[in-house]
C-alpha positions as CSV (number, residue, x, y, z in Angstrom):
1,X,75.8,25.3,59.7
2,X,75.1,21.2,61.8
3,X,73.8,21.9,65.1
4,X,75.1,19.0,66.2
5,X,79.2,19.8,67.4
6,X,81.7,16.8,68.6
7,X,85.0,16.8,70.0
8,X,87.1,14.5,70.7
9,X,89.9,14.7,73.0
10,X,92.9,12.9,74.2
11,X,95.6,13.6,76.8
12,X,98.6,12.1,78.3
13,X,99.6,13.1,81.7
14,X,102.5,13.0,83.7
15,X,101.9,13.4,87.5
16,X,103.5,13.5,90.9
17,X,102.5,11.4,93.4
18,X,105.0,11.1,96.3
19,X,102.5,8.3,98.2
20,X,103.0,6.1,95.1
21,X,106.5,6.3,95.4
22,X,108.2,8.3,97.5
23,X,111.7,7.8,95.9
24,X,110.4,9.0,92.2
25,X,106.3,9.4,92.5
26,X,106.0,9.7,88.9
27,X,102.5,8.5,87.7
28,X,101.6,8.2,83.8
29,X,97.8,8.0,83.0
30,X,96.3,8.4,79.6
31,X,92.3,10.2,79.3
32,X,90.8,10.2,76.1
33,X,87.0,12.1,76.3
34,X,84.1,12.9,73.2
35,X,82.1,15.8,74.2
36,X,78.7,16.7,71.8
37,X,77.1,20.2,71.9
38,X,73.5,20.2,70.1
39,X,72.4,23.5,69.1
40,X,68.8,24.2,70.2
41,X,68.4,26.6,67.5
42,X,70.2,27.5,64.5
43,X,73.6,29.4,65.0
44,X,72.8,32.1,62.3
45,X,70.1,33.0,65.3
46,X,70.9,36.5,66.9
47,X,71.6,36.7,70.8
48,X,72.4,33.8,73.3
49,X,72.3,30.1,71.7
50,X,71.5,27.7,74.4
51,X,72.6,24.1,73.5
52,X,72.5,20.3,75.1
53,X,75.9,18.9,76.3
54,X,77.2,15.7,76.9
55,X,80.7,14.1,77.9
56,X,82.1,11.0,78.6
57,X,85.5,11.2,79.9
58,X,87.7,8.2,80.4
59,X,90.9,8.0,82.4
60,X,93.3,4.8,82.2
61,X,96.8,3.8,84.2
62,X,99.6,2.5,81.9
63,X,100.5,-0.9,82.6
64,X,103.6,-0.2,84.5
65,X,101.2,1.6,87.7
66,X,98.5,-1.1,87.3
67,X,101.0,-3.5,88.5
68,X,98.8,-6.6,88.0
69,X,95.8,-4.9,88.5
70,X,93.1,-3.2,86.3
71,X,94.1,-0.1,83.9
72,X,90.6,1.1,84.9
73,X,91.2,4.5,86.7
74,X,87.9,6.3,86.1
75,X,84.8,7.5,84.2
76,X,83.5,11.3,84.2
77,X,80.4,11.7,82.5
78,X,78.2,15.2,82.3
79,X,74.9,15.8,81.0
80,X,73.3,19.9,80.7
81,X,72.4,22.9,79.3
82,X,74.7,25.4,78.1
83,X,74.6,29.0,77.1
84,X,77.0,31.2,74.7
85,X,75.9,34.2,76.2
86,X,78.2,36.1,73.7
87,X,81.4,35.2,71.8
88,X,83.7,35.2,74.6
89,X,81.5,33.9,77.8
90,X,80.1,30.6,78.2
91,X,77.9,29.2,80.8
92,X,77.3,25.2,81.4
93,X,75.5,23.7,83.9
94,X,74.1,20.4,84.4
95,X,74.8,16.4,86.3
96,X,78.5,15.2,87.2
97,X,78.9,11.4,87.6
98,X,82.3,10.6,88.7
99,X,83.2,6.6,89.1
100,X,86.5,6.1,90.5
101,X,88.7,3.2,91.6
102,X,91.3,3.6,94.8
103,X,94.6,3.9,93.9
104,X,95.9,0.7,95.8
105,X,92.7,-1.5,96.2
106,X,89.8,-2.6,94.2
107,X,87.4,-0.4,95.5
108,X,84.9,2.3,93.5
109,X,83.5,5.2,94.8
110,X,80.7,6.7,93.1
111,X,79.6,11.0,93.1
112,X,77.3,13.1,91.9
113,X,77.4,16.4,91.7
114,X,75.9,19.4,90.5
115,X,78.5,21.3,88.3
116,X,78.4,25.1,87.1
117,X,80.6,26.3,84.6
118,X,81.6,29.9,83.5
119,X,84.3,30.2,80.9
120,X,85.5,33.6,79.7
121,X,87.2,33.2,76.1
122,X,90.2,35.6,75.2
C-alpha cells in the first residue's frame, strides 16, 4: 500500500452576505484545495499510524463580485502531524496560515494559528 495519500478538492459555494448587498446578498466563490497525508510507517502496521499532513487551500471570487478588482479572496495553508488513533477517530494537529484580502479594499491580513483537530468517523 503508497504511504504517500493526495486529495484534491474542489467546491463551489453559494453564500449570504446581506453587507454586500442588502437587496439580494448572494455571494459566489469557488475553493479548490490538494491535501497530502505521508504515512510514517507502513499501513499494514498494527495500532495508531501517525502521518505528515499538508494543505494548501485556495479560495477565489467569480468575476461578477470582484467588480474590477482581484478574484484573489484567500490562501489557507496547514502543516502537522496526524494520528488514526483507530478506524473511526482521527486527530491532527499542527500550523494554520490564513492570508486574506478585505472584502471591499485591497488590504491583507495575515494569521497564524495553532489548529487541533478531532474527527470521529461514522
Amino acid at each position: 500500500q503508497p504511504r504517500l495519500l493526495l486529495m484534491f478538492r474542489a467546491r463551489q459555494e453559494f453564500r449570504q452576505l446581506n453587507e454586500l448587498n442588502p437587496a439580494f446578498g448572494l455571494a459566489i466563490r469557488g475553493r479548490y484545495q490538494v491535501r497530502a497525508h505521508y504515512y510514517l510507517r507502513e499501513l499494514s502496521f498494527e495500532g495508531p499510524k501517525y502521518y505528515l499532513i499538508g494543505f494548501n487551500e485556495i479560495f477565489f471570487r467569480h468575476l461578477r463580485e470582484a467588480a474590477g478588482a482581484s478574484i484573489f479572496d484567500q490562501n489557507r495553508l496547514f502543516l502537522g502531524i496526524g494520528c488514526d488513533i483507530n478506524p473511526r477517530v482521527t486527530l491532527e494537529m499542527g500550523y494554520f496560515n490564513q492570508f486574506q484580502r478585505a472584502r471591499f479594499a485591497p488590504v491583507y491580513d495575515l494569521n497564524s494559528a495553532l489548529q487541533i483537530s478531532l474527527v470521529f468517523d461514522q
